[in-house]
N, C-alpha and C positions, 0 to 999 in steps of 0.2 A: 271188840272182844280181846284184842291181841294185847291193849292197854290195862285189861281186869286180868289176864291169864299170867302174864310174865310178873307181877307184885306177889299174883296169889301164890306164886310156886316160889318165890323167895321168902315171903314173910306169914303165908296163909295158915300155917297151923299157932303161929307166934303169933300173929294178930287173934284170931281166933280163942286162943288160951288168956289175953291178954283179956280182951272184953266181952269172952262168956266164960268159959272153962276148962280144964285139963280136956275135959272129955269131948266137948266143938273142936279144940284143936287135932283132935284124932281123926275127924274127918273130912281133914284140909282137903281132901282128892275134889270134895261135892265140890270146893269152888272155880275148880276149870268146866265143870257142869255149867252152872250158873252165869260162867262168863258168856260159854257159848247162848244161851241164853237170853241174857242180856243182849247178845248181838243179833240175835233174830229178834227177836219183839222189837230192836230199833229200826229193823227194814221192814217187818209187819206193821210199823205206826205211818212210815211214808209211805208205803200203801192206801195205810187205813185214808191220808190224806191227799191223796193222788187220788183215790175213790171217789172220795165226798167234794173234791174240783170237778170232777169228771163230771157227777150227776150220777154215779153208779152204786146208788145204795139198795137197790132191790133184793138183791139173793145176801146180801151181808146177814142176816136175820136167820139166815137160812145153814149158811154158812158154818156160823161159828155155832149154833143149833148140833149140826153136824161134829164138829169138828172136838164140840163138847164132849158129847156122848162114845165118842171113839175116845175120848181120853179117860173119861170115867171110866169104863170098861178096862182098859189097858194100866189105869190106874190101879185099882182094884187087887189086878194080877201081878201088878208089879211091885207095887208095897207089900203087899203077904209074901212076895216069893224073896225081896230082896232089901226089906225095910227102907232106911233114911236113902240106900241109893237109888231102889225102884221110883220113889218120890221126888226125887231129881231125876230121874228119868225121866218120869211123867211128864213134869215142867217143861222138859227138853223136847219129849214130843208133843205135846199142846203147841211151842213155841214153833215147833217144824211147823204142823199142821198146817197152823194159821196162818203164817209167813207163806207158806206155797199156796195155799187155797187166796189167798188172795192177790198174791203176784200171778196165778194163773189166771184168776178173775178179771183181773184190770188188764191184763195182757189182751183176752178175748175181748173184752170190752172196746178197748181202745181199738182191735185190729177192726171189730164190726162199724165202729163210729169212721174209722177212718184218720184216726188221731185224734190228739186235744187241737 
């Protein structure tokens, strides 16, 4: 995250103007959003793959089922009430959600197996 956040905040709105428009550059802020982001979905994928070693794909189905529907919902509310930043919001909370629902997942998993 720390490698997306420090580029974006020196060059983020000049990148931004450069390869979409005046108007993407105006909202260089979304890309500290996005970095954070980025850094969860990359601890939510070794998860996702610490899971599928484990043998633990049962509740995953169930899971992101869940984890969906809380963010549509939260979506929803967040886009009407605060447009392009609710919608990074969102992103950011999908990307929690998931990242903890399944680092709690494999945590319990792992502590009932007894380890890998």
């Amino acid at each position: 995250g720390v490698f997306f956040i420090i580029p974006s905040y020196f060059f983020g709105e000049m990148l931004l103007t450069v390869l979409f428009s005046e108007e993407f550059g105006e909202h260089s802020y979304l890309l500290y959003i996005f970095s954070a982001v980025i850094s969860m979905s990359m601890s939510g994928w070794a998860y996702d793959s610490s899971l599928l070693i484990s043998g633990a794909l049962k509740l995953q189905p169930f899971i992101l089922a869940a984890v969906s529907i809380i963010t549509l919902v939260f979506g929803f509310v967040l886009v009407d009430e605060f447009g392009l930043l609710g919608a990074a919001l969102t992103l950011l909370l999908l990307s929690a959600l998931n990242t903890v629902s399944k680092a709690v997942y494999y945590n319990v998993h792992v502590r009932r197996r007894g380890g890998l």
